[in-house]
C-alpha positions as CSV (number, residue, x, y, z in Angstrom):
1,X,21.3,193.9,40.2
2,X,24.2,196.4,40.2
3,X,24.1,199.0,37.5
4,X,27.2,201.1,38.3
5,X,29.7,198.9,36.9
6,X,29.5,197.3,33.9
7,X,31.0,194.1,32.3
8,X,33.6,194.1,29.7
9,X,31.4,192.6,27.4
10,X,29.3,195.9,27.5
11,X,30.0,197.9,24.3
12,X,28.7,201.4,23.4
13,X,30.3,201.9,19.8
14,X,29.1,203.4,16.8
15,X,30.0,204.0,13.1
16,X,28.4,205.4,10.5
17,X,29.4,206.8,6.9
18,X,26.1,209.8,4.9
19,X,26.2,213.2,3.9
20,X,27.1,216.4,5.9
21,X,23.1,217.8,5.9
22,X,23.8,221.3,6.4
23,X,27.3,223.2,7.7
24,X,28.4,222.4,11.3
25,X,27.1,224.7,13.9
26,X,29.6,225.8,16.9
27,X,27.9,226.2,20.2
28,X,28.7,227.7,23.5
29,X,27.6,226.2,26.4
30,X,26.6,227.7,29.8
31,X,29.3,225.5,31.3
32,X,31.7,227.4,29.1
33,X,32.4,224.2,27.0
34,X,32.1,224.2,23.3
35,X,30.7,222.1,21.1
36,X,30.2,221.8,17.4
37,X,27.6,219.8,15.9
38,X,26.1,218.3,12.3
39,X,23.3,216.0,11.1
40,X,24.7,212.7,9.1
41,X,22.1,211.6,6.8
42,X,22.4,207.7,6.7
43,X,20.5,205.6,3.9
44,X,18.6,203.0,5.8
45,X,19.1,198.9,4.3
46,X,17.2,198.2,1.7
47,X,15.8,195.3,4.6
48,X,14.8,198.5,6.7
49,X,12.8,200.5,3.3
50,X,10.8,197.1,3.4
51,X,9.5,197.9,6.6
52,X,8.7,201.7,6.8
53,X,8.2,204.4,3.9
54,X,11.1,206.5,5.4
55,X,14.5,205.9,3.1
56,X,17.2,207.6,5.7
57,X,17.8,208.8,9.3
58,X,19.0,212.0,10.5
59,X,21.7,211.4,13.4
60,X,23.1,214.7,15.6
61,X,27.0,214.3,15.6
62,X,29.0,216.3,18.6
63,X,32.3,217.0,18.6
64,X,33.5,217.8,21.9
65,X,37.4,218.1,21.9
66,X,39.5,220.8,20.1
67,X,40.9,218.4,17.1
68,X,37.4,216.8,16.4
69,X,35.5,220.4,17.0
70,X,38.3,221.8,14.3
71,X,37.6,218.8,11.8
72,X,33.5,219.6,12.3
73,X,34.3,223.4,11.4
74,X,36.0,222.2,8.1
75,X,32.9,220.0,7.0
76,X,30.2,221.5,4.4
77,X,26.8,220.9,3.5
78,X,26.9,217.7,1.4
79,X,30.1,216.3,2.5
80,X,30.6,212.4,2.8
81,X,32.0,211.6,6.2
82,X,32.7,208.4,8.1
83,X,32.3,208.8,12.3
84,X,32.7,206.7,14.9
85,X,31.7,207.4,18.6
86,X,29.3,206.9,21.2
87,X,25.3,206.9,21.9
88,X,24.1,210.0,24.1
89,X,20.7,210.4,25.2
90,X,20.2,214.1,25.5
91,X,17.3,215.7,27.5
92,X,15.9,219.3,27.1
93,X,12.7,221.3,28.1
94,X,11.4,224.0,25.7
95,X,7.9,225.5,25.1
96,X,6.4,222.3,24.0
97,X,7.8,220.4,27.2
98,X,10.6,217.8,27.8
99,X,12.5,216.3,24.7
100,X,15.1,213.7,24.2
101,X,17.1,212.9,21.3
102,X,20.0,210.8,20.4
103,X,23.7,211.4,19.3
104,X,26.5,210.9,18.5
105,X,29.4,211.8,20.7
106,X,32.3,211.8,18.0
107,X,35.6,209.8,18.7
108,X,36.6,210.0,15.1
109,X,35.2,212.2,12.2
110,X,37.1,211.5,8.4
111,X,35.9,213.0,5.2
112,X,35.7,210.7,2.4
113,X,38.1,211.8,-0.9
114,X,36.4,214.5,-3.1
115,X,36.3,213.5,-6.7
């Protein structure tokens, strides 16, 4: 089995609409790229409450161009947004020992209208 192509009937493609959980943070990476990232908090289905106690999931969000990083900057603490992007894996090793993590690498990012 090849793995370094894939089919066109492979799709990596999210969306998800929740709530800003706390104001974007802007990063600078050691590669000299920046990033700015927020947790969406997304209700689960009331099909997925059935199954476990836990009511939402926390997703990381990165914006990684300048128009998306300046849309991420603008968002607050509580803010309902809409994204759309792509599923990262990340990896990291800190005191504790190796991590991963997913997110979101951000293709679109719209704030929904403020009443």
């Amino acid at each position: 089995m090849q793995t370094d192509s894939l089919t066109s009937d492979t799709i990596n493609l999210v969306q998800l609409r929740g709530r800003v959980s706390a104001d974007p943070l802007a990063r600078m990476l050691p590669s000299g790229d920046e990033v700015v990232s927020f947790r969406l908090i997304v209700p689960r289905s009331a099909n997925a409450r059935r199954r476990s106690k836990q009511r939402v999931d926390t997703i990381e969000c990165s914006a990684w161009n300048a128009k998306l990083r300046k849309k991420a900057r603008s968002l607050e603490a509580g803010d309902e947004v809409t994204v759309s992007g792509e599923l990262r894996r990340r990896f990291s090793r800190g005191a504790a020992g190796p991590m991963s993590w997913v997110s979101v690498d951000l293709d679109t990012c719209e704030r929904a209208a403020r009443d």
